[in-house]
mmCIF file as Biopython writes it, N, C-alpha, C and O atoms, coordinates in Angstrom:
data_model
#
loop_
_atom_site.group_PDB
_atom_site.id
_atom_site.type_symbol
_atom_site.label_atom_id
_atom_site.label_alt_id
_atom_site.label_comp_id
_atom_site.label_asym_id
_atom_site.label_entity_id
_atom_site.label_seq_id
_atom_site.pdbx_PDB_ins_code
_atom_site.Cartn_x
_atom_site.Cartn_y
_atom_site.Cartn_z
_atom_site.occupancy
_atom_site.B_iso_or_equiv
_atom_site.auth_seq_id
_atom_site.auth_asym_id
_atom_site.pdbx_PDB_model_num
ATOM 1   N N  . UNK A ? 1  ? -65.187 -109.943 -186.061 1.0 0.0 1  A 1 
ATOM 2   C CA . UNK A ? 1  ? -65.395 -110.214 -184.659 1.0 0.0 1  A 1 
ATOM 3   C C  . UNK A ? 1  ? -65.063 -111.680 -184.379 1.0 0.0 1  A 1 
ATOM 4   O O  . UNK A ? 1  ? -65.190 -112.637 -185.142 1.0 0.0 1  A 1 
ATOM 5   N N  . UNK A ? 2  ? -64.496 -111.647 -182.808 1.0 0.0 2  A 1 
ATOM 6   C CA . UNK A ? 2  ? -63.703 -113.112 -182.861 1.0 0.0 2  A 1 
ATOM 7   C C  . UNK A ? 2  ? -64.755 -113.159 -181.662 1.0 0.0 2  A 1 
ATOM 8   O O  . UNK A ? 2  ? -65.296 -112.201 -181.110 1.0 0.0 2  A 1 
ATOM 9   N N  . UNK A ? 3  ? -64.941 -114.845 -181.340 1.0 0.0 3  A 1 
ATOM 10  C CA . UNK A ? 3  ? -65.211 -115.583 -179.972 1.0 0.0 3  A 1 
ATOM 11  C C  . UNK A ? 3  ? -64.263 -116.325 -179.783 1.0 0.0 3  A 1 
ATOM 12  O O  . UNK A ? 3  ? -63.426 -116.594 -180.644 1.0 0.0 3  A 1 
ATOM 13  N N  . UNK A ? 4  ? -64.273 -116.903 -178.225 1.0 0.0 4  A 1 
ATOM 14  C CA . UNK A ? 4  ? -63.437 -117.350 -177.500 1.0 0.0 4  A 1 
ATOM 15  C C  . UNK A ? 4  ? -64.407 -119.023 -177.211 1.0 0.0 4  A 1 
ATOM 16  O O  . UNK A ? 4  ? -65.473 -119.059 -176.595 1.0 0.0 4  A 1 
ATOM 17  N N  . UNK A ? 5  ? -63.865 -119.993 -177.688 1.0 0.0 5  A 1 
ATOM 18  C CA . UNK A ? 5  ? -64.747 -121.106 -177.387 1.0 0.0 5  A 1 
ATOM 19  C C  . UNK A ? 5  ? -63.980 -121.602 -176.070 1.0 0.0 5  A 1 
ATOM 20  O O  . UNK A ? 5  ? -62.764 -121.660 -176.253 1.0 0.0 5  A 1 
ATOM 21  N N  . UNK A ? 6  ? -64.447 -122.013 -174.641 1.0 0.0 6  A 1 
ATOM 22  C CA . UNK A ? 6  ? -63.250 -122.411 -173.780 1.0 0.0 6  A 1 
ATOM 23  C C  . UNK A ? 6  ? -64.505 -123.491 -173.167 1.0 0.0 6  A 1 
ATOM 24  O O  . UNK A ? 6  ? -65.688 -123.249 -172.929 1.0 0.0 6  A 1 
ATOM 25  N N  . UNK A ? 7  ? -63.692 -124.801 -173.022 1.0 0.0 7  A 1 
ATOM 26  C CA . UNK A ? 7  ? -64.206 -126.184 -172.418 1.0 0.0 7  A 1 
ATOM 27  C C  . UNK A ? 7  ? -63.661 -126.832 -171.517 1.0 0.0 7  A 1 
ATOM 28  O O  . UNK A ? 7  ? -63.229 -125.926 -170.803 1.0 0.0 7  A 1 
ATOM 29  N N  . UNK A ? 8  ? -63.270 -128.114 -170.872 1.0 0.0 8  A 1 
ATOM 30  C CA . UNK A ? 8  ? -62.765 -128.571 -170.645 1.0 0.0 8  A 1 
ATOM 31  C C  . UNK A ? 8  ? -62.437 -129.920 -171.542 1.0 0.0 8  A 1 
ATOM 32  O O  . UNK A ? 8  ? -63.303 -130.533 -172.166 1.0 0.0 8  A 1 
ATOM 33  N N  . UNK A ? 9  ? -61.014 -130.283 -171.499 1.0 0.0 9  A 1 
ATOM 34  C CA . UNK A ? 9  ? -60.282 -131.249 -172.507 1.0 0.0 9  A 1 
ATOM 35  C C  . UNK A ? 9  ? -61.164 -132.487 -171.818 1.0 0.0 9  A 1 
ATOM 36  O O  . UNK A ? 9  ? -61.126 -132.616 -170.594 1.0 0.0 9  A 1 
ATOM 37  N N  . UNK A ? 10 ? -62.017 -133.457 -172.697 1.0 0.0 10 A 1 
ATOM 38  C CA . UNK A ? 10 ? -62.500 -134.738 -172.299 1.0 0.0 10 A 1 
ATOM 39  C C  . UNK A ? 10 ? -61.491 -135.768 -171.403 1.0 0.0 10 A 1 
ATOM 40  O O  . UNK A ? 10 ? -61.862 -136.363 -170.392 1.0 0.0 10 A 1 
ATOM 41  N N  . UNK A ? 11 ? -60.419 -135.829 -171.871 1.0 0.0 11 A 1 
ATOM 42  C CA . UNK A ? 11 ? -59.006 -136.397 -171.930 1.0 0.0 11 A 1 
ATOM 43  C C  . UNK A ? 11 ? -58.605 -135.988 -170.550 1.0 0.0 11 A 1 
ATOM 44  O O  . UNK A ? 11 ? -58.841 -136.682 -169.561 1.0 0.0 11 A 1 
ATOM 45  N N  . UNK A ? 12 ? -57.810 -134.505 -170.509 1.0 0.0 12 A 1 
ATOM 46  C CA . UNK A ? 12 ? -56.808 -134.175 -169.180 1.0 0.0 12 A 1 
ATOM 47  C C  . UNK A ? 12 ? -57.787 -133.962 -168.160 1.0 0.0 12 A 1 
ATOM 48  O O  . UNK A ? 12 ? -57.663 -134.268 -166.973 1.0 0.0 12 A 1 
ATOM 49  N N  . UNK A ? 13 ? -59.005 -133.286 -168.837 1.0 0.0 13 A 1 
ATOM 50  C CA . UNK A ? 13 ? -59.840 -132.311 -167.476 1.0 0.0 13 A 1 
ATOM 51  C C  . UNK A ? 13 ? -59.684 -130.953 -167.266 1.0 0.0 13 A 1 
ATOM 52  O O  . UNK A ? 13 ? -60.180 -130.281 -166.363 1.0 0.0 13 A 1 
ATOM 53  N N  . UNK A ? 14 ? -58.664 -130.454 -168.533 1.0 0.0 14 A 1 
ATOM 54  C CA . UNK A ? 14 ? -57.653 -129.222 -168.565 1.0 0.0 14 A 1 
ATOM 55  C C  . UNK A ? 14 ? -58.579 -128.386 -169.147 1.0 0.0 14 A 1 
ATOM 56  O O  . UNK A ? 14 ? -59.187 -128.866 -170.103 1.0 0.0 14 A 1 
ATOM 57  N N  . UNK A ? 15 ? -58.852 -127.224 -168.809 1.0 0.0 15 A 1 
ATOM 58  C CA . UNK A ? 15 ? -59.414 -125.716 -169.813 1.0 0.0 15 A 1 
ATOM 59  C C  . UNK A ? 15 ? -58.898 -125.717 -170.984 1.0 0.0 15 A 1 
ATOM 60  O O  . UNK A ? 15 ? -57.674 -125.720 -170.855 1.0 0.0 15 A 1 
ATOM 61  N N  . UNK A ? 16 ? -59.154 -125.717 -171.895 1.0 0.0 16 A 1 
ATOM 62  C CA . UNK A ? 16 ? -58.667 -124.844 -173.198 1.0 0.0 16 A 1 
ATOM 63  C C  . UNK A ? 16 ? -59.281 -124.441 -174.002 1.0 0.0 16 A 1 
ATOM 64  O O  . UNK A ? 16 ? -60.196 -125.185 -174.355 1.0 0.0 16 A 1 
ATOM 65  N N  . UNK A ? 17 ? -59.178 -123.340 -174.598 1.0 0.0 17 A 1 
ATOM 66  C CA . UNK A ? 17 ? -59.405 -122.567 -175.247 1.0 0.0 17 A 1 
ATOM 67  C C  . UNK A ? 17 ? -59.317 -121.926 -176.543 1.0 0.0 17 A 1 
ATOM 68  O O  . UNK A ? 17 ? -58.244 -121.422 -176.876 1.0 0.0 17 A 1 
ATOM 69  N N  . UNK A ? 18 ? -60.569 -121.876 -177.501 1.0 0.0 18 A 1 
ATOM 70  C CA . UNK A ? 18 ? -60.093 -121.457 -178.816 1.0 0.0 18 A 1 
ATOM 71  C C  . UNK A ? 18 ? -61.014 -120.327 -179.518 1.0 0.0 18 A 1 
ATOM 72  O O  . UNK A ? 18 ? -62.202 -120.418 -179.829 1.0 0.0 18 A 1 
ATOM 73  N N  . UNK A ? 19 ? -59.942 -119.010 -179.713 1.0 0.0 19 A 1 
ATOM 74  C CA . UNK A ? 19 ? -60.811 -118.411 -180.448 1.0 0.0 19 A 1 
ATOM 75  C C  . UNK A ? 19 ? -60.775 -118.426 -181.979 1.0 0.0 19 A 1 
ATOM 76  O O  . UNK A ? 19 ? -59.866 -118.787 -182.727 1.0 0.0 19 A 1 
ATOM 77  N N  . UNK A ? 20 ? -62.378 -117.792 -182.347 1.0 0.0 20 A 1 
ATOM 78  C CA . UNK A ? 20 ? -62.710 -118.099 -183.278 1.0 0.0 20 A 1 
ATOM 79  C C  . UNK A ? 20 ? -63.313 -117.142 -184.538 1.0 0.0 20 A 1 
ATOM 80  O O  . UNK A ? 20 ? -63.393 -115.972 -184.165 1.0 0.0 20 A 1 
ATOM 81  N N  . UNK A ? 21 ? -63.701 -117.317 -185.756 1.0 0.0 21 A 1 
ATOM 82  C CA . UNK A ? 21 ? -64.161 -115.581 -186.265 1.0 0.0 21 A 1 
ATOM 83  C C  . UNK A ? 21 ? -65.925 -116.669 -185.586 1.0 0.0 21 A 1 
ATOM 84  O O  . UNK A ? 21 ? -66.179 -117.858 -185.394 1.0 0.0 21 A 1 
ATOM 85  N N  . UNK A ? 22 ? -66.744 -115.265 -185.443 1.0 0.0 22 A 1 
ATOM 86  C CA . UNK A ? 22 ? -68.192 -115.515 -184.971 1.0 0.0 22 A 1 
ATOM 87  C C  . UNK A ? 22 ? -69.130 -116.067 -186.073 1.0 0.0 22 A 1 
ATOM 88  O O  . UNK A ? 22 ? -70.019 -116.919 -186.062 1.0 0.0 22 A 1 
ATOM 89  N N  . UNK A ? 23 ? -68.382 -114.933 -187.428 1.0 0.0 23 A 1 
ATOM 90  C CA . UNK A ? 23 ? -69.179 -115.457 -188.389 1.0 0.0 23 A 1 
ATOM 91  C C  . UNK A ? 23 ? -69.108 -117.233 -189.338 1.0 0.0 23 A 1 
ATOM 92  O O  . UNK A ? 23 ? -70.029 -117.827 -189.899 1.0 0.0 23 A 1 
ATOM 93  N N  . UNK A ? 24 ? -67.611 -117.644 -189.176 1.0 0.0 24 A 1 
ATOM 94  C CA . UNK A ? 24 ? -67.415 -118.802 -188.938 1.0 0.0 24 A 1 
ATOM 95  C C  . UNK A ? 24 ? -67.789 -120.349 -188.495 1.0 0.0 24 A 1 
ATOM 96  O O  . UNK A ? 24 ? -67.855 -121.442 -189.058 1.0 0.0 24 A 1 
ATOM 97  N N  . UNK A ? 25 ? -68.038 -119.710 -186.889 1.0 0.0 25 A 1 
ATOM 98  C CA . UNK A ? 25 ? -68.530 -120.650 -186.232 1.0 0.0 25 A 1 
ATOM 99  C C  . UNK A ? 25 ? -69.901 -120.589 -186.231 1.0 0.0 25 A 1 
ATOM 100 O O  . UNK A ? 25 ? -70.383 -121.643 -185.814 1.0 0.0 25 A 1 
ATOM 101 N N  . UNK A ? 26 ? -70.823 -119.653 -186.577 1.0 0.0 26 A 1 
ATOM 102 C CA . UNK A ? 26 ? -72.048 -119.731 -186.885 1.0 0.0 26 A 1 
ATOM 103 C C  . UNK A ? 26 ? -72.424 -120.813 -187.692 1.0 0.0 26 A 1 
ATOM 104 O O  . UNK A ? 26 ? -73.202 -121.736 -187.448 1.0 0.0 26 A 1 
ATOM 105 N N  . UNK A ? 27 ? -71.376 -120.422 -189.260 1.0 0.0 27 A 1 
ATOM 106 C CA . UNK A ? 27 ? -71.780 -121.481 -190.264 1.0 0.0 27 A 1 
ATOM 107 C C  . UNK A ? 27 ? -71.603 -122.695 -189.903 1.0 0.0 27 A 1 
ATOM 108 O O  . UNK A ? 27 ? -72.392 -123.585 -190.220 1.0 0.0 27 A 1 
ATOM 109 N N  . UNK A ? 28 ? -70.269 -122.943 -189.012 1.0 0.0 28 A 1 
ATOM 110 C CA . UNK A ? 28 ? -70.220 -124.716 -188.961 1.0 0.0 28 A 1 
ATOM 111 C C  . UNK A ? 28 ? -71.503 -125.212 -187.880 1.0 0.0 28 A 1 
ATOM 112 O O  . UNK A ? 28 ? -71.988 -126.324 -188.087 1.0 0.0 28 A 1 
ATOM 113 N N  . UNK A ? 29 ? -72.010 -124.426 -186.799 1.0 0.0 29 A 1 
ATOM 114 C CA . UNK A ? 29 ? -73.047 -124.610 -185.807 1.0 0.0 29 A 1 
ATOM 115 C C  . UNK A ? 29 ? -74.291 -124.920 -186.610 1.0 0.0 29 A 1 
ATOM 116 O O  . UNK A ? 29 ? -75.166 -125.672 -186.181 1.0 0.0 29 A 1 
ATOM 117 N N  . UNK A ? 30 ? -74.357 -124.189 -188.048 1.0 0.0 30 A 1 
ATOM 118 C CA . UNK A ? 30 ? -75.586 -124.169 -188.804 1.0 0.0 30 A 1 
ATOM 119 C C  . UNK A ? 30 ? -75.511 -125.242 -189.554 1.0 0.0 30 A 1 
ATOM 120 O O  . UNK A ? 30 ? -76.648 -125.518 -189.934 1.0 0.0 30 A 1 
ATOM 121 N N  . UNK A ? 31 ? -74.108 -126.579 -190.277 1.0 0.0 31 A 1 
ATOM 122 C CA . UNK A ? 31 ? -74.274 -127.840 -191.215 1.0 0.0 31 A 1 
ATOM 123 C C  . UNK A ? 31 ? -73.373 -127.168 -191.537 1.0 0.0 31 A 1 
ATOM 124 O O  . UNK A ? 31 ? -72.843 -127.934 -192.342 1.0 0.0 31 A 1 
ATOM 125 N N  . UNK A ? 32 ? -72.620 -126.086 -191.530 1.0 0.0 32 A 1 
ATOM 126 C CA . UNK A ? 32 ? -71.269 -126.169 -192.883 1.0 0.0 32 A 1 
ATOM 127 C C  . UNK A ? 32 ? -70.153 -127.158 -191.905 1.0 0.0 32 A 1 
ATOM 128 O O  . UNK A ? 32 ? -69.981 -127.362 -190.703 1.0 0.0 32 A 1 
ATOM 129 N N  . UNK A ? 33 ? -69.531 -127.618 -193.206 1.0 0.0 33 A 1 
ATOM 130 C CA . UNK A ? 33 ? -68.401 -128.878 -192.490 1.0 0.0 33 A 1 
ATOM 131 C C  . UNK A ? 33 ? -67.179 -127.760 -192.180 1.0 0.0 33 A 1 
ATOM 132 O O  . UNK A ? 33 ? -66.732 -126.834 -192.856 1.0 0.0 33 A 1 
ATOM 133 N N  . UNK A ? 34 ? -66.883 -128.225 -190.980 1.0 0.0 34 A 1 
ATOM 134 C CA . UNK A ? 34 ? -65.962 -127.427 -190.368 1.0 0.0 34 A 1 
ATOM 135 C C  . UNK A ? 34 ? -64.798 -127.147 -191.066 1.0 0.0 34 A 1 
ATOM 136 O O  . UNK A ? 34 ? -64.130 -126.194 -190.664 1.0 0.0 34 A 1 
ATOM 137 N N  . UNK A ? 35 ? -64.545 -127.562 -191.700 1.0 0.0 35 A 1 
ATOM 138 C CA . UNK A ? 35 ? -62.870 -127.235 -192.656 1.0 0.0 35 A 1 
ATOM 139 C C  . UNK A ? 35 ? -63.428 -126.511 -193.460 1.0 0.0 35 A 1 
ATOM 140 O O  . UNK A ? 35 ? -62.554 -125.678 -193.702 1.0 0.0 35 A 1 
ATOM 141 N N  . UNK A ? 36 ? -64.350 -126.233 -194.088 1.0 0.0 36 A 1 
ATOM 142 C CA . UNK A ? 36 ? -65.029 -125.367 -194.953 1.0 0.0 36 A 1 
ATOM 143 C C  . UNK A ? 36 ? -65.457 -123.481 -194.063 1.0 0.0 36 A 1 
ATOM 144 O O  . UNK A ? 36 ? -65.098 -122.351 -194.394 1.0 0.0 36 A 1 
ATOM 145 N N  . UNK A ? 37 ? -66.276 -123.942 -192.983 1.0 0.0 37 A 1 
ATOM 146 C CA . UNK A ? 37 ? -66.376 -122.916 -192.189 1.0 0.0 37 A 1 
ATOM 147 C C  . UNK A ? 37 ? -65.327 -121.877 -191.331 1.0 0.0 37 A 1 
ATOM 148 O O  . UNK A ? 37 ? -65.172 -120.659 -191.420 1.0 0.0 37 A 1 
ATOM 149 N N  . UNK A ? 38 ? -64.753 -122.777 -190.564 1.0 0.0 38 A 1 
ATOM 150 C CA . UNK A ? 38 ? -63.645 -122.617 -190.109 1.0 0.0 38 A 1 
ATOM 151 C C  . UNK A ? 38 ? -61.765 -122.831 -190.330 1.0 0.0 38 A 1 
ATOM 152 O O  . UNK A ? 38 ? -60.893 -123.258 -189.574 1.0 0.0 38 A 1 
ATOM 153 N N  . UNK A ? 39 ? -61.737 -122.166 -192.086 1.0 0.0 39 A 1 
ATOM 154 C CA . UNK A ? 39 ? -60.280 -122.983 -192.962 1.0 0.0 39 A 1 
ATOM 155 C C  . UNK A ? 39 ? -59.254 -122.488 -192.368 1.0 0.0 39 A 1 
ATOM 156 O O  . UNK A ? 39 ? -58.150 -122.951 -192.655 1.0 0.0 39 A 1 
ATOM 157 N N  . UNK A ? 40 ? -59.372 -121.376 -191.350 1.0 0.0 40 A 1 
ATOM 158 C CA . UNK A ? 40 ? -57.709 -120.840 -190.613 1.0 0.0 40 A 1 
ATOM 159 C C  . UNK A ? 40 ? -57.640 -121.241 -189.354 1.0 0.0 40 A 1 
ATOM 160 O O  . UNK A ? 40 ? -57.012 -120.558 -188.545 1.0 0.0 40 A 1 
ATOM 161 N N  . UNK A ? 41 ? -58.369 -122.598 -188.911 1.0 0.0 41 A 1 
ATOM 162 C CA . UNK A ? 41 ? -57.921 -123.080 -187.593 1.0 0.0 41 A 1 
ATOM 163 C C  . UNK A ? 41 ? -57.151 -124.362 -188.268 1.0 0.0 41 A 1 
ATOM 164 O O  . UNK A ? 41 ? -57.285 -124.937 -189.349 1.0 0.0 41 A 1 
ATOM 165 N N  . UNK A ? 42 ? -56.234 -124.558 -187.074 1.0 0.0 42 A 1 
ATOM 166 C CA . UNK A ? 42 ? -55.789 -125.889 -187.165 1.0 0.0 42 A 1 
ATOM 167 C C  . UNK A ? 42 ? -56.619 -127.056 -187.250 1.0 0.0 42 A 1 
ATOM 168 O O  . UNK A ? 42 ? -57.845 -127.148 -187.177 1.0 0.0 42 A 1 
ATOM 169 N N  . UNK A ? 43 ? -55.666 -128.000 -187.430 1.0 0.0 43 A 1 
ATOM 170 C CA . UNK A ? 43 ? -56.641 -129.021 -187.340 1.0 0.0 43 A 1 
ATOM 171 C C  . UNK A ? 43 ? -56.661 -129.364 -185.628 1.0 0.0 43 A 1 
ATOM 172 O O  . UNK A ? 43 ? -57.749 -129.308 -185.055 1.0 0.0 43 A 1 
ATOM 173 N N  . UNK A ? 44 ? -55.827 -129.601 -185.107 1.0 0.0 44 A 1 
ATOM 174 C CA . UNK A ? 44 ? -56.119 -129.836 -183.604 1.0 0.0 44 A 1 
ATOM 175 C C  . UNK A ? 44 ? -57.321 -128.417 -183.059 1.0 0.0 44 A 1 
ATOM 176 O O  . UNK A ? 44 ? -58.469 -128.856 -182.989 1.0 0.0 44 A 1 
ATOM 177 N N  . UNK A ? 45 ? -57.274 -127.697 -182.885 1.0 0.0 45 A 1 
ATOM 178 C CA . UNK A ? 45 ? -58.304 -126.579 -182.816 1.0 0.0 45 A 1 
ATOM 179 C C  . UNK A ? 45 ? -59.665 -126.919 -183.517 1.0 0.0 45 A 1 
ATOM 180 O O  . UNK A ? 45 ? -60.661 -126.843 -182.798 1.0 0.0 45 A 1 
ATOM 181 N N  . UNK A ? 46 ? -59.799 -127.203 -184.539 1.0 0.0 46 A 1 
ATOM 182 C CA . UNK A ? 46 ? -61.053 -127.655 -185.128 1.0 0.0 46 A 1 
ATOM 183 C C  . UNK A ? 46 ? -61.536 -129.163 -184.663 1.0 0.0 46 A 1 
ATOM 184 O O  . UNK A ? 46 ? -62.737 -129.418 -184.567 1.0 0.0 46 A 1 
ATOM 185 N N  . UNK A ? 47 ? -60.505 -130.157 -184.377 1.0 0.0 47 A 1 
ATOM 186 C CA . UNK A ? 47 ? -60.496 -131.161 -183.532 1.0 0.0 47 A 1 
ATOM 187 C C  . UNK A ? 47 ? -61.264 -131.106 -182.005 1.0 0.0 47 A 1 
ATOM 188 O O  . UNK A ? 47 ? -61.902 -131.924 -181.343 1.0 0.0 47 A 1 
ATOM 189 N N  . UNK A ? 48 ? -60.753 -129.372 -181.775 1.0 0.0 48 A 1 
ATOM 190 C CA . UNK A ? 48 ? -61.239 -129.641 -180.317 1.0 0.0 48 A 1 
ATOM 191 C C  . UNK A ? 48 ? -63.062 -129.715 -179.862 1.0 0.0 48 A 1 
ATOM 192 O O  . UNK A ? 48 ? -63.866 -130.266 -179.109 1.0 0.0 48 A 1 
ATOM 193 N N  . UNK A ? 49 ? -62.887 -128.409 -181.286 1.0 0.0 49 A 1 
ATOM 194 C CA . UNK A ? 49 ? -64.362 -128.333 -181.390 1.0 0.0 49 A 1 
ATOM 195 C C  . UNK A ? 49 ? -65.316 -129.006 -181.743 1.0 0.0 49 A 1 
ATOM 196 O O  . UNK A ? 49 ? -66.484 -128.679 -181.534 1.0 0.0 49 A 1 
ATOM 197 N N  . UNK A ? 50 ? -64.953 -130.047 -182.331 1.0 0.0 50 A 1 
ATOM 198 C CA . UNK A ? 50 ? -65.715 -131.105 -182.866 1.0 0.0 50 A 1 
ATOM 199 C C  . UNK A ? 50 ? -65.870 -132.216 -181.098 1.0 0.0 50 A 1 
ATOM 200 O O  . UNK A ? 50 ? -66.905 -132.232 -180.432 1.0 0.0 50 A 1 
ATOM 201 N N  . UNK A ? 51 ? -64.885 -132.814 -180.811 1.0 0.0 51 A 1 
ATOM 202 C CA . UNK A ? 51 ? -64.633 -133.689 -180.085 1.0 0.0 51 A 1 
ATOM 203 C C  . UNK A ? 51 ? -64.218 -133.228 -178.290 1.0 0.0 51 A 1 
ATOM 204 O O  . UNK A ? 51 ? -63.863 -134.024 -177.421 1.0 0.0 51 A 1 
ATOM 205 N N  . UNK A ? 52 ? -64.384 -131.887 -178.151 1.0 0.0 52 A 1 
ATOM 206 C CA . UNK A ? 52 ? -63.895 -131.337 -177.120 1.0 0.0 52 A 1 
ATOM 207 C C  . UNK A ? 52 ? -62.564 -132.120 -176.414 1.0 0.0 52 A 1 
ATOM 208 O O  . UNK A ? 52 ? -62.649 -132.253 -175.193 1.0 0.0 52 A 1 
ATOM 209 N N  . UNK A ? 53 ? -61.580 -132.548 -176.942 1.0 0.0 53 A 1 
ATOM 210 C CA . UNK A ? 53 ? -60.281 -133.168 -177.051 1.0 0.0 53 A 1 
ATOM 211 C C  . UNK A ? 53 ? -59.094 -132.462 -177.312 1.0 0.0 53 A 1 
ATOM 212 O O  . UNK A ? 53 ? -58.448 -132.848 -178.286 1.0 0.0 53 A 1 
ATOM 213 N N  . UNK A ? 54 ? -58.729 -131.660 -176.762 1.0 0.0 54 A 1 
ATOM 214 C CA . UNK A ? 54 ? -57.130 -130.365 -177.084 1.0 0.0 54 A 1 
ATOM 215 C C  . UNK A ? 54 ? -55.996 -131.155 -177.583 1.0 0.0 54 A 1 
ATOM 216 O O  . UNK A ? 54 ? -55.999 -132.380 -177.462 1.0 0.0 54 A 1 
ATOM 217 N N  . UNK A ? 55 ? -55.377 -130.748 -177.938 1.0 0.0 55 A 1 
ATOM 218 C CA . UNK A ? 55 ? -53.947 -131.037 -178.722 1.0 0.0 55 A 1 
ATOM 219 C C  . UNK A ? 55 ? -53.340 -132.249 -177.607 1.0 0.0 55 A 1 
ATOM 220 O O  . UNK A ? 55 ? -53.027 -133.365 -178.022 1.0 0.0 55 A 1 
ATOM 221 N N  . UNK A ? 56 ? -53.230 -131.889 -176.244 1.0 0.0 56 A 1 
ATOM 222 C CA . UNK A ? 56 ? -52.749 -132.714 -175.056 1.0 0.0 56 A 1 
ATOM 223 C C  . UNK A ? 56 ? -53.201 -133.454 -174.856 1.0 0.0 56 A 1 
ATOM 224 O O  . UNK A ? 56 ? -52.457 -134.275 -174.321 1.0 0.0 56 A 1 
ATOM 225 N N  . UNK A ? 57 ? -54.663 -133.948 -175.016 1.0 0.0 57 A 1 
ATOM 226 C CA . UNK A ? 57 ? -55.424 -135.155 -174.784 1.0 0.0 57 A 1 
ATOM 227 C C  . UNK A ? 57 ? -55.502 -135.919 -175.836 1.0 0.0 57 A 1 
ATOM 228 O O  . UNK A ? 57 ? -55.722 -137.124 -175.713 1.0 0.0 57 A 1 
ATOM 229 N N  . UNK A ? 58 ? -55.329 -135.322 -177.053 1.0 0.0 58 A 1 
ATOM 230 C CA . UNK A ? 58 ? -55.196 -136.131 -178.420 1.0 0.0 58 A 1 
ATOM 231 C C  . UNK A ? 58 ? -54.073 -137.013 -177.865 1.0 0.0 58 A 1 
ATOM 232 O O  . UNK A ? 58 ? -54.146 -138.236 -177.745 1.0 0.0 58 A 1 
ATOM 233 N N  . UNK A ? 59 ? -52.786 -136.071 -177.467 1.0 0.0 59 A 1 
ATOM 234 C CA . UNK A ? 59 ? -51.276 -136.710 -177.680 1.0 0.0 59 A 1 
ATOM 235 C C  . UNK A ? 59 ? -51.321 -137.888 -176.639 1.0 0.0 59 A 1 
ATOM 236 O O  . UNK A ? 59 ? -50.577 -138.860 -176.769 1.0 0.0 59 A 1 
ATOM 237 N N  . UNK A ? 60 ? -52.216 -137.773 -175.600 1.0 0.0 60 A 1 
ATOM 238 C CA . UNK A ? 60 ? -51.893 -138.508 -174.407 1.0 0.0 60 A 1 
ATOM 239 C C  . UNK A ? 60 ? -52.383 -139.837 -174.842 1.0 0.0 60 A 1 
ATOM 240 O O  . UNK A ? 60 ? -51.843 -140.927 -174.651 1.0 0.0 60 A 1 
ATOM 241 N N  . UNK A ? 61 ? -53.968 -139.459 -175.720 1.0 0.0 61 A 1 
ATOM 242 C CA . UNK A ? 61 ? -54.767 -141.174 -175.709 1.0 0.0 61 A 1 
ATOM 243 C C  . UNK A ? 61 ? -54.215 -141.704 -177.030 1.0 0.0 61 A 1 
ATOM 244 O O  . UNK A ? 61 ? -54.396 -142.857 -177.421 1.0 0.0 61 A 1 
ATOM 245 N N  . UNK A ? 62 ? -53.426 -140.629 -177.780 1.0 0.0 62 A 1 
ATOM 246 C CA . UNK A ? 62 ? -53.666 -141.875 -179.120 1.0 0.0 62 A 1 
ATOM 247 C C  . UNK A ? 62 ? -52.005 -141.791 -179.828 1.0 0.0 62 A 1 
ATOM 248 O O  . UNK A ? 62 ? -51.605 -142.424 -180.805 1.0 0.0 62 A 1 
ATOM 249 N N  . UNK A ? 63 ? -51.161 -140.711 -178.906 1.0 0.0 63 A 1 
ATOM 250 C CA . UNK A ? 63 ? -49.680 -140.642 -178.913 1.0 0.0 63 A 1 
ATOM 251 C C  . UNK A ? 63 ? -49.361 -139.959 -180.466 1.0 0.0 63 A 1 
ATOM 252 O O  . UNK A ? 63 ? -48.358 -140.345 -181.065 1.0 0.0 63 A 1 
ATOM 253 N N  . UNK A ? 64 ? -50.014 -139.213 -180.913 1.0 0.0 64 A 1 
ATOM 254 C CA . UNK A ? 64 ? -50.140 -138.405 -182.413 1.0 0.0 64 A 1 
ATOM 255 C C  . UNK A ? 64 ? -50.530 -137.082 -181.672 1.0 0.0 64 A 1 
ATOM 256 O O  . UNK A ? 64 ? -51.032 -136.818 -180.580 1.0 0.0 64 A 1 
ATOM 257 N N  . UNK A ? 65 ? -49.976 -136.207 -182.988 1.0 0.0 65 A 1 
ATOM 258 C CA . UNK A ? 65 ? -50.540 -134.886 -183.058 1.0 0.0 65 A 1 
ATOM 259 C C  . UNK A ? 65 ? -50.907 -134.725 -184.002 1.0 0.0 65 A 1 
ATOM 260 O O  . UNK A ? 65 ? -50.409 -135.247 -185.000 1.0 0.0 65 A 1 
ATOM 261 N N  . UNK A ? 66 ? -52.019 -133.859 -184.022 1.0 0.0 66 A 1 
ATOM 262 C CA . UNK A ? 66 ? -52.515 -133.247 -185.192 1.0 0.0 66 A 1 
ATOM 263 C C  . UNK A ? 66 ? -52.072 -132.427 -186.404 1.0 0.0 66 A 1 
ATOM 264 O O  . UNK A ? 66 ? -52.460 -132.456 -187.572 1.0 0.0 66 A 1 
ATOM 265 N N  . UNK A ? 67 ? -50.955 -131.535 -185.661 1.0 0.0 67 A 1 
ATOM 266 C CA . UNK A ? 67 ? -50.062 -130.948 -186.392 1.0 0.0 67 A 1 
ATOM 267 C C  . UNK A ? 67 ? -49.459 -131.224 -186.886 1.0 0.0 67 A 1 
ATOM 268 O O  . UNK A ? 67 ? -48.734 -130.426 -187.480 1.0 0.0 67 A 1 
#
């Protein structure tokens, strides 16, 4: 079973959206470190979730991508 995490980007102000497995994001919500919990997201995607910051707001404030 997947969830859909959707925020707004700190950065643009933009929606985005990431889904996720449930059982996953449980563990990182519970202390597991997110690259451990969540190992088939990107890193910009796991970025977002940490920092609520999307791939576009990364690129805009700091001119890098994650990818």
């Amino acid at each position: 079973m997947t969830i859909t995490i959707e925020r707004r980007c700190v950065i643009t102000g933009e929606p985005y959206k990431v889904e996720v497995p449930k059982e996953g994001y449980e563990k990182w919500i519970g202390g597991m470190l997110i690259q451990d919990a969540l190992p088939d997201l990107s890193t910009s995607d796991r970025e977002f979730l940490i920092s609520s910051i999307s791939p576009k707001g990364w690129e805009l404030a700091f001119g890098l991508t994650e990818d």
